[in-house]
C-alpha positions in Angstrom: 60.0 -3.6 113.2 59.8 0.0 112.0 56.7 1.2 110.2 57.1 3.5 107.6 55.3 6.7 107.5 55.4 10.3 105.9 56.2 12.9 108.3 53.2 15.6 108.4 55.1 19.0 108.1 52.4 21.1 109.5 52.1 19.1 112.2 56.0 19.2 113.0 56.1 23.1 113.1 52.8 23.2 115.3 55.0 21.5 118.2 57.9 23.7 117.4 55.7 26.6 117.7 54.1 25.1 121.0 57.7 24.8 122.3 58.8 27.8 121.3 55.6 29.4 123.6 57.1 27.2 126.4 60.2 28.8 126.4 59.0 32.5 126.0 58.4 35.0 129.0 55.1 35.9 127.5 52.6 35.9 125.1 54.3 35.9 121.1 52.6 37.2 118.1 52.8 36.1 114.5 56.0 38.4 113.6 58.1 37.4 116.4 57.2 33.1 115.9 57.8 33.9 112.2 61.1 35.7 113.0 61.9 32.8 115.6 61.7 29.9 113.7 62.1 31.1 110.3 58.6 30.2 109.3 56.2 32.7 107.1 53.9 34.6 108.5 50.8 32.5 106.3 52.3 29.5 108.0 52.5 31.1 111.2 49.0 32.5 111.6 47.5 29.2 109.8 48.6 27.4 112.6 48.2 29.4 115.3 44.7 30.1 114.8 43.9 26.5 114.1 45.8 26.0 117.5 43.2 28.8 118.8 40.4 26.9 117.4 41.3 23.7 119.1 42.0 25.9 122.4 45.0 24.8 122.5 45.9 28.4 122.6 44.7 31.6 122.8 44.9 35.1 121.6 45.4 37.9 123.7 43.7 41.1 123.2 46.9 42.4 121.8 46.9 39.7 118.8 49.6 37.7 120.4 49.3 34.1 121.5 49.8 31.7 124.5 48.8 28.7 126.1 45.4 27.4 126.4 43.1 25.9 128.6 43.1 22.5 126.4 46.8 21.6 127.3 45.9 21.5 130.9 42.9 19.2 130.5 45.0 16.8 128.2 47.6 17.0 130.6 45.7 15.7 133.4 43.9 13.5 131.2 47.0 11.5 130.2 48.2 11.1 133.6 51.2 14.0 132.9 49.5 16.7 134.9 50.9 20.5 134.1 53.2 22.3 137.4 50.3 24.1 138.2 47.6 21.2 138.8 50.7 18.7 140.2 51.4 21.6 142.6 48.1 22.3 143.5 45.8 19.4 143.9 47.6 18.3 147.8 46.1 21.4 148.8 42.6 20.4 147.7 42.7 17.4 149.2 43.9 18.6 152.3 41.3 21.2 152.8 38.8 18.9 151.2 39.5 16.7 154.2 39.7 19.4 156.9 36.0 20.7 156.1 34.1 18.4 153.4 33.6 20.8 150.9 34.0 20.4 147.4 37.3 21.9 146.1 38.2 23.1 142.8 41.3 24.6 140.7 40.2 27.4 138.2 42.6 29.0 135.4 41.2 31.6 133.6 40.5 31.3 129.4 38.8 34.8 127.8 35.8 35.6 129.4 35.5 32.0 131.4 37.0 30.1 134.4 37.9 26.4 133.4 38.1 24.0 135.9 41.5 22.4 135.5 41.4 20.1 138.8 39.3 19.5 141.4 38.5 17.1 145.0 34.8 16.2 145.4 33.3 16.6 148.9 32.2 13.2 150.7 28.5 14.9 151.6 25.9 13.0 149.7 24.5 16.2 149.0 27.4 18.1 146.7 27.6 21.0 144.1 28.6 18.4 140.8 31.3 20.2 138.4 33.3 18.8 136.7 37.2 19.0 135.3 36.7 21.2 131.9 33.8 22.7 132.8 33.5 26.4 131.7 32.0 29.0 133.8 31.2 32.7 133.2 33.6 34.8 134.8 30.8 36.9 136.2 29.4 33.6 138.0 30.3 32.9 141.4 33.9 33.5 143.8 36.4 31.7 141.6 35.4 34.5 138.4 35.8 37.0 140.7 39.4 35.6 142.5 40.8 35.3 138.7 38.9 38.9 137.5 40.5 40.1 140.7 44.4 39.5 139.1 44.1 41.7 135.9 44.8 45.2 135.3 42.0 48.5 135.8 41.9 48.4 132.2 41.4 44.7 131.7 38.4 44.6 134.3 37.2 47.7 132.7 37.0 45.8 129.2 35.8 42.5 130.3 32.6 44.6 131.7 32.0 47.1 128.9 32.0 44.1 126.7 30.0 41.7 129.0 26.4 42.4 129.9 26.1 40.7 133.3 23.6 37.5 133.7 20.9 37.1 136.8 21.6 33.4 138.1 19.8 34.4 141.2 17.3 36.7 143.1 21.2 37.3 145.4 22.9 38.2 142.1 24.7 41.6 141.3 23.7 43.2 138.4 25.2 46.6 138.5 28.5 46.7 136.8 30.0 49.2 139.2 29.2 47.4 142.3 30.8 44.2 140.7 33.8 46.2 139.7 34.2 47.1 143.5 33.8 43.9 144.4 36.5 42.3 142.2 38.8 45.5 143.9 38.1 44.6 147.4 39.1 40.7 146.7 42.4 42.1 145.2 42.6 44.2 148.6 41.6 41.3 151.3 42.8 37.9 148.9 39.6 36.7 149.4 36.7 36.7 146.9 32.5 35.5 148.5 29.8 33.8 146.5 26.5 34.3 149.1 23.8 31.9 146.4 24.7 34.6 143.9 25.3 31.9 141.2 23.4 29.0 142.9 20.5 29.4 145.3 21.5 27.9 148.4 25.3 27.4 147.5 27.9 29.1 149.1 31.8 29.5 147.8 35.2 30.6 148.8 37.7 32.0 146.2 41.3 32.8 146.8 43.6 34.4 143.9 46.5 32.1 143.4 50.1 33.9 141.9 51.4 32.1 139.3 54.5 33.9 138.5 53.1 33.3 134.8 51.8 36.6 133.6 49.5 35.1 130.7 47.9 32.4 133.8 45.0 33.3 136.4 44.6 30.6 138.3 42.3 30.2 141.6 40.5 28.1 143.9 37.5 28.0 145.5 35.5 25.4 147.9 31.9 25.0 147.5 29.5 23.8 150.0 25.8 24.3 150.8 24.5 27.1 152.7 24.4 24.8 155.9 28.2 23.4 155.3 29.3 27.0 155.1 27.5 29.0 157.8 28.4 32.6 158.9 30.2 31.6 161.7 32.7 29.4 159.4 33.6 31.8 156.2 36.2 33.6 157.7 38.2 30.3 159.4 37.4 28.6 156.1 38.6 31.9 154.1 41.8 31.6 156.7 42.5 28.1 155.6 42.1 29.0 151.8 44.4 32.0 151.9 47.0 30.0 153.7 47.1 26.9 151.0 47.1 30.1 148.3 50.4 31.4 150.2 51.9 28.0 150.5 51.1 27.5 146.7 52.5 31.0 145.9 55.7 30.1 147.5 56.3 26.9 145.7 55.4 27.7 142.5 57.5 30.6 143.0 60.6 28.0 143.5 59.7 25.8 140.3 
């Protein structure tokens, strides 16, 4: 039996603006969605920054909008996981199994990484984070892997506006030294965490290309200082960048 209802217009051009996003190469501001759907520009920006609010998307620092962190968390919440995560999360589990560390999926959202998807290590002792948490981009390998994929400019920005924060005594707190550091993991496709944002944690990061201009995405394994000695971080940084390569090259196919 059919139930009868009243259709919620606002509600009807959100998802056509949502799908409209899905089918554009970039970021779209008010103007061009207006233009697009034949909306005004009050309906337009009423919704998108209501969407904004519920991080369902963002806006760029040109004014524009695009996806947000939120879709990827409901996506994977009801069982419909986004490309990205469905493409991924083998390659967590595989490492995960190959050296018992904790292994995690990153996109970035602002001035955070989000965990989007991640494989917990078997250890009893284990770093606990979990799926939607929201980390400071200035904390840790995987800030640093997504920092790594954005312009000069953009890096520039994110530090003139960010103050950085001491986690521990192994922290960096000098903005230039940080910048270089970001640089070098665009250089080598490898970003280190040495207990700078937990003392005796250690983490891998490795950039992860996307083919999406408006997504960073990375991941990063996590151990204790005793899971991840010296002796380990570069065959564990080999394994990392190879699954990032491998990911790369079928994302690149979708």
């Amino acid at each position: 039996m059919k139930t009868s209802f009243k259709k919620v217009p606002a509600l009807e051009k959100a998802f056509k603006i949502l799908h409209l996003l899905s089918k554009s190469e970039g970021p779209m501001g008010i103007s061009e969605i207006s233009r697009a759907l034949g909306y005004n520009k009050s309906t337009v920006s009423g919704i998108a920054y209501t969407l904004c609010a519920l991080q369902i998307l963002e806006n760029t620092p040109d004014g524009k909008f695009q996806f947000g962190t939120e879709l990827y968390l409901l996506g994977r919440a009801a069982g419909k996981s986004s490309e990205l995560i469905q493409t991924v999360h083998p390659f967590l589990q595989e490492i995960q199994q190959r050296t018992d560390l904790s292994l995690f999926l990153g996109i970035r959202s602002g001035d955070r990484a989000v965990i989007v998807d991640k494989v917990d290590s078997t250890s009893d002792l284990r770093v606990a984070s979990e799926v939607g948490m929201r980390l400071p981009l200035s904390a840790g390998a995987g800030g640093k892997a997504l920092l790594s994929q954005l312009d000069d400019d953009d890096i520039d920005a994110f530090l003139a506006e960010h103050d950085l924060k001491r986690f521990t005594p192994s922290t960096c707190m000098d903005k230039e030294t940080f910048k270089q550091a970001v640089l070098k993991v665009r250089e080598t496709g490898v970003a280190y965490d040495m207990e700078e944002y937990i003392e005796g944690i250690v983490a891998i990061a490795v950039p992860i290309e996307t083919f999406r201009r408006s997504v960073q995405a990375a991941i990063w394994a996590i151990g204790l200082k005793r899971q991840i000695p010296d002796n380990r971080l570069e065959a564990y940084a080999s394994l990392l960048k190879e699954a990032a390569n491998r990911i790369s090259l079928r994302l690149s196919m979708e």
